[in-house]
PLY file of the C-alpha trace (Angstrom):
ply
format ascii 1.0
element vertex 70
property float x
property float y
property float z
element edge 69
property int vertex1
property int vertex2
end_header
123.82 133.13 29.55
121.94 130.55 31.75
118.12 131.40 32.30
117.71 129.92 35.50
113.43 129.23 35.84
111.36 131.08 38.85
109.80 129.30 41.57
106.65 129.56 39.85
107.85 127.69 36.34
109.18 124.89 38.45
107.19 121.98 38.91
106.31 121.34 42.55
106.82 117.59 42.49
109.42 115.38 40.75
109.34 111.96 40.75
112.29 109.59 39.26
112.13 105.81 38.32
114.91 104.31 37.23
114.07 101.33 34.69
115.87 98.21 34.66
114.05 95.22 32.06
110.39 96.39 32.88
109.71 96.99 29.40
106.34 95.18 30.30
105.60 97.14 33.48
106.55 100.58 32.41
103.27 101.73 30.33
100.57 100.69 33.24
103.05 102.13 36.22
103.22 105.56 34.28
99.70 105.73 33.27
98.55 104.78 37.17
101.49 107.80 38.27
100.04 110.60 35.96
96.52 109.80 36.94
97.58 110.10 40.45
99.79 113.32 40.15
96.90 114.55 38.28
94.47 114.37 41.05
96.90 116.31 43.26
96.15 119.30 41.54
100.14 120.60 41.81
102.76 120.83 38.79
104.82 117.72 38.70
107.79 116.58 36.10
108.60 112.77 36.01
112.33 111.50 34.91
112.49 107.87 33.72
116.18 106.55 33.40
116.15 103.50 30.98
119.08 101.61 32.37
118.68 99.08 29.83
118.81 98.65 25.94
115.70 97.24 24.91
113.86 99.79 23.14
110.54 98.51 24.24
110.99 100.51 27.29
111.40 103.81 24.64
108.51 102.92 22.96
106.28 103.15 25.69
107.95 106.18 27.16
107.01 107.75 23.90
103.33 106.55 24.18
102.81 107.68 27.96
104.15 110.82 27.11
101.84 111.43 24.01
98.51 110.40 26.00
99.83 112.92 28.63
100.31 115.65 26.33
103.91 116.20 26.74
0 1
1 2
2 3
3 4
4 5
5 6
6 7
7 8
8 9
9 10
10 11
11 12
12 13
13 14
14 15
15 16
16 17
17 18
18 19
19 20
20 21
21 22
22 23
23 24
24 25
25 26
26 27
27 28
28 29
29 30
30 31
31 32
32 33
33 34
34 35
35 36
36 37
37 38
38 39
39 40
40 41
41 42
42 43
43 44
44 45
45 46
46 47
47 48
48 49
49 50
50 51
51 52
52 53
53 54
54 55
55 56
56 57
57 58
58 59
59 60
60 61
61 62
62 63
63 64
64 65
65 66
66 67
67 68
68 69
C-alpha cells in the first residue's frame, strides 16, 4: 500500500539542478540556495542529479546536506 503525503507534508517549493563537471561550483551554489530558501520562510526540497562520475560532486552533496541538517 502506497502512503501518498498530505498537502501539508509536502514541501511548498522544489528546486532541481542537474550537475554536469561542477564538482568545484556545487558546494558554494547550494550553500547560497539554502540560505536563500531559508529566508523564504516556506518548506522547500532540493533534487541534485549528478550527471557525471566524479565523486567530488558526491562529496560535497554529502557536506551541504550535513550543514543543512538533512
Amino acid at each position: 500500500m502506497r502512503v501518498i503525503p498530505s498537502a501539508m507534508d509536502r514541501p511548498q517549493i522544489s528546486v532541481v539542478i542537474p550537475l554536469f563537471n561542477e564538482e568545484e561550483n556545487v558546494r558554494a551554489l547550494l550553500e547560497e540556495l539554502f540560505a536563500e530558501l531559508a529566508k523564504l520562510g516556506r518548506s522547500f526540497e532540493v533534487h541534485v542529479v549528478n550527471q557525471t562520475q566524479i565523486h567530488d560532486i558526491d562529496r560535497n552533496l554529502r557536506i551541504v546536506a550535513l550543514l543543512q541538517g538533512a
